[in-house]
C-alpha positions in Angstrom: 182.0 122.9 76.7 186.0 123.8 77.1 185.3 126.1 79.8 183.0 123.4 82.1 185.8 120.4 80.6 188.4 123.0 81.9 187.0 124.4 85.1 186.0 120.6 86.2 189.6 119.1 85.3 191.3 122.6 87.2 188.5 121.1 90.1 189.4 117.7 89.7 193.1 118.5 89.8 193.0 120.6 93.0 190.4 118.2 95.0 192.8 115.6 94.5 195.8 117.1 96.0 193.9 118.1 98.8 193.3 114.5 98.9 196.4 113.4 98.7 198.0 115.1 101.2 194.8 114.5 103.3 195.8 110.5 103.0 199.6 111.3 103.6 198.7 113.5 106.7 195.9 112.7 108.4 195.1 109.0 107.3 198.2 108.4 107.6 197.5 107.7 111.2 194.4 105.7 111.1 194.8 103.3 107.8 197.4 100.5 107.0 199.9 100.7 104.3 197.8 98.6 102.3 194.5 100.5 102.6 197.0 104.5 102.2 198.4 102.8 98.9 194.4 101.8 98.0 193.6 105.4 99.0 196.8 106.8 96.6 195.7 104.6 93.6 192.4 107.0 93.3 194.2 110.3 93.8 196.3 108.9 91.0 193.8 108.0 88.6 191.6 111.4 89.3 194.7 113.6 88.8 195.4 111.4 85.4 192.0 112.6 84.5 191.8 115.7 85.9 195.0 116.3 83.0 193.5 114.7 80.6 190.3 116.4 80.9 192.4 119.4 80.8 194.3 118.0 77.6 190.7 117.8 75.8 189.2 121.2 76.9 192.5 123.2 75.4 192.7 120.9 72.1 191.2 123.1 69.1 191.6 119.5 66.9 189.1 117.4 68.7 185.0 118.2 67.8 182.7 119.5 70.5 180.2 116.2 70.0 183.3 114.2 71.2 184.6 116.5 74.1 180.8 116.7 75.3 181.0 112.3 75.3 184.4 112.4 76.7 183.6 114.7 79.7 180.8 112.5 81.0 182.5 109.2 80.2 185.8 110.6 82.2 183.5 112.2 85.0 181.5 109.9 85.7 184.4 107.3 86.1 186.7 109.3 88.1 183.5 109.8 90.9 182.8 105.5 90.3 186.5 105.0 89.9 188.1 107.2 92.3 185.2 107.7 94.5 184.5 103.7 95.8 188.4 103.4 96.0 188.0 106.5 98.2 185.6 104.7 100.1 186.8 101.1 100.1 190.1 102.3 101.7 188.5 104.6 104.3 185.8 101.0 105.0 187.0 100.4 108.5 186.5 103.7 109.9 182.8 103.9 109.8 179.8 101.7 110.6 178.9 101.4 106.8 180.2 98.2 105.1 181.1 100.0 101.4 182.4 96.7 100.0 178.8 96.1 99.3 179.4 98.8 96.4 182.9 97.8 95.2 180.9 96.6 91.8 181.4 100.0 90.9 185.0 100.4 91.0 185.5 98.5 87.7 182.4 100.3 86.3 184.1 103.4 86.8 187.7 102.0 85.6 185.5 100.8 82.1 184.1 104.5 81.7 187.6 105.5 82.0 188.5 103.5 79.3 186.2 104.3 77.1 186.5 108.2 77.5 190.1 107.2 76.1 188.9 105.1 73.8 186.7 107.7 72.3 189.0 109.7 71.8 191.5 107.4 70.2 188.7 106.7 67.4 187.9 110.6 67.1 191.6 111.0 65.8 191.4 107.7 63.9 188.6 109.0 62.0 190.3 112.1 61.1 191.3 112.7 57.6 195.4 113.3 57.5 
Protein backbone atom coordinates (compact mmCIF):
# COMPACT_ATOMS: atom_id res chain seq x y z
CA UNK A 1 0.00 0.00 0.00
CA UNK A 2 2.91 2.82 0.74
CA UNK A 3 4.26 2.44 -2.65
CA UNK A 4 0.61 2.92 -4.74
CA UNK A 5 -0.24 5.84 -1.54
CA UNK A 6 3.23 7.16 -2.52
CA UNK A 7 3.43 6.85 -6.33
CA UNK A 8 -0.35 8.29 -6.52
CA UNK A 9 0.37 11.47 -4.06
CA UNK A 10 4.12 11.89 -6.21
CA UNK A 11 1.12 11.75 -9.34
CA UNK A 12 -1.19 13.84 -7.60
CA UNK A 13 1.53 16.38 -6.70
CA UNK A 14 3.04 16.72 -10.21
CA UNK A 15 -0.53 16.73 -12.23
CA UNK A 16 -1.37 19.56 -10.18
CA UNK A 17 1.36 21.86 -10.91
CA UNK A 18 0.97 21.13 -14.36
CA UNK A 19 -2.35 22.33 -13.60
CA UNK A 20 -1.59 25.15 -12.08
CA UNK A 21 0.53 26.74 -14.27
CA UNK A 22 -1.78 25.52 -17.05
CA UNK A 23 -4.65 27.98 -15.30
CA UNK A 24 -1.89 30.75 -14.76
CA UNK A 25 -0.79 30.46 -18.41
CA UNK A 26 -3.05 29.37 -20.69
CA UNK A 27 -6.55 29.99 -18.89
CA UNK A 28 -5.37 32.82 -17.94
CA UNK A 29 -6.58 34.17 -21.22
CA UNK A 30 -9.92 32.68 -21.66
CA UNK A 31 -11.51 32.64 -17.88
CA UNK A 32 -12.36 35.63 -15.46
CA UNK A 33 -10.71 36.19 -12.27
CA UNK A 34 -13.44 34.70 -10.59
CA UNK A 35 -13.64 31.44 -12.46
CA UNK A 36 -8.98 31.37 -12.45
CA UNK A 37 -9.39 31.73 -8.52
CA UNK A 38 -12.28 28.70 -8.77
CA UNK A 39 -9.81 26.83 -10.96
CA UNK A 40 -6.76 27.61 -8.15
CA UNK A 41 -9.03 26.47 -5.23
CA UNK A 42 -8.73 22.67 -6.76
CA UNK A 43 -5.04 22.77 -7.50
CA UNK A 44 -4.91 23.82 -3.89
CA UNK A 45 -6.87 21.23 -2.40
CA UNK A 46 -5.22 18.26 -4.71
CA UNK A 47 -1.68 19.34 -3.83
CA UNK A 48 -3.00 19.44 0.07
CA UNK A 49 -3.75 15.90 -0.66
CA UNK A 50 -1.32 14.91 -2.87
CA UNK A 51 1.10 15.83 0.66
CA UNK A 52 -0.91 14.37 2.76
CA UNK A 53 -1.26 11.21 0.93
CA UNK A 54 2.47 11.39 0.86
CA UNK A 55 2.51 12.06 4.76
CA UNK A 56 0.50 8.60 5.15
CA UNK A 57 2.51 6.42 2.70
CA UNK A 58 6.03 7.39 4.64
CA UNK A 59 4.40 7.08 8.26
CA UNK A 60 5.59 3.58 9.85
CA UNK A 61 3.01 4.58 12.95
CA UNK A 62 -0.27 4.44 11.06
CA UNK A 63 -1.71 0.54 10.31
CA UNK A 64 -2.11 -0.65 6.68
CA UNK A 65 -6.18 -1.21 7.24
CA UNK A 66 -6.18 2.54 7.85
CA UNK A 67 -3.76 3.79 5.01
CA UNK A 68 -5.73 1.32 2.59
CA UNK A 69 -9.35 3.52 3.94
CA UNK A 70 -7.53 6.69 3.77
CA UNK A 71 -6.22 6.35 0.15
CA UNK A 72 -9.63 5.73 -1.33
CA UNK A 73 -11.42 8.23 0.97
CA UNK A 74 -8.62 10.99 -0.12
CA UNK A 75 -8.67 9.78 -3.86
CA UNK A 76 -11.73 9.60 -4.52
CA UNK A 77 -12.37 13.21 -3.19
CA UNK A 78 -9.55 14.94 -4.71
CA UNK A 79 -11.10 13.47 -8.42
CA UNK A 80 -15.06 14.70 -6.94
CA UNK A 81 -13.42 17.61 -5.18
CA UNK A 82 -10.89 18.85 -7.36
CA UNK A 83 -12.17 17.34 -10.52
CA UNK A 84 -15.99 19.24 -10.69
CA UNK A 85 -14.07 22.47 -9.52
CA UNK A 86 -11.89 21.74 -12.53
CA UNK A 87 -14.78 21.50 -14.48
CA UNK A 88 -17.19 24.11 -13.08
CA UNK A 89 -14.45 26.77 -13.73
CA UNK A 90 -13.57 25.66 -17.21
CA UNK A 91 -18.07 25.57 -17.76
CA UNK A 92 -18.17 28.30 -20.32
CA UNK A 93 -15.75 26.98 -22.67
CA UNK A 94 -17.59 24.00 -23.87
CA UNK A 95 -21.12 23.05 -25.03
CA UNK A 96 -21.62 20.86 -21.85
CA UNK A 97 -23.50 22.56 -19.00
CA UNK A 98 -21.26 20.83 -15.80
CA UNK A 99 -23.21 22.69 -13.25
CA UNK A 100 -25.67 19.88 -13.61
CA UNK A 101 -22.86 17.80 -11.66
CA UNK A 102 -21.68 20.49 -9.07
CA UNK A 103 -23.60 17.98 -6.31
CA UNK A 104 -20.44 16.37 -6.31
CA UNK A 105 -18.18 19.05 -5.32
CA UNK A 106 -19.29 18.83 -1.67
CA UNK A 107 -19.32 14.95 -2.00
CA UNK A 108 -15.84 15.12 -2.75
CA UNK A 109 -14.99 17.94 -0.05
CA UNK A 110 -16.98 15.28 2.68
CA UNK A 111 -14.60 12.29 1.48
CA UNK A 112 -11.91 14.69 2.14
CA UNK A 113 -12.92 15.12 5.51
CA UNK A 114 -13.37 11.98 6.41
CA UNK A 115 -9.92 10.61 5.02
CA UNK A 116 -8.73 13.25 7.78
CA UNK A 117 -11.04 12.22 10.07
CA UNK A 118 -9.88 8.70 9.85
CA UNK A 119 -6.95 9.29 10.51
CA UNK A 120 -7.46 11.58 13.51
CA UNK A 121 -9.36 8.50 15.19
CA UNK A 122 -6.51 5.95 14.13
CA UNK A 123 -4.08 8.02 16.42
CA UNK A 124 -6.83 8.61 19.00
CA UNK A 125 -7.11 4.93 19.38
CA UNK A 126 -3.53 4.43 19.84
CA UNK A 127 -2.28 3.38 23.10
CA UNK A 128 0.44 6.24 24.46
Amino acid sequence: MDRKMISTAAFLGMTAIVLGAFGAHALKKVLNLEQLSTFETGVKYQMYHALFLLFVGLSSNIAEQTKKVIYYFVVTGVVFFSGSIYLLATDDLNSFNFKTIGFITPIGGLLLIIGWLWLFIDFCKKKR
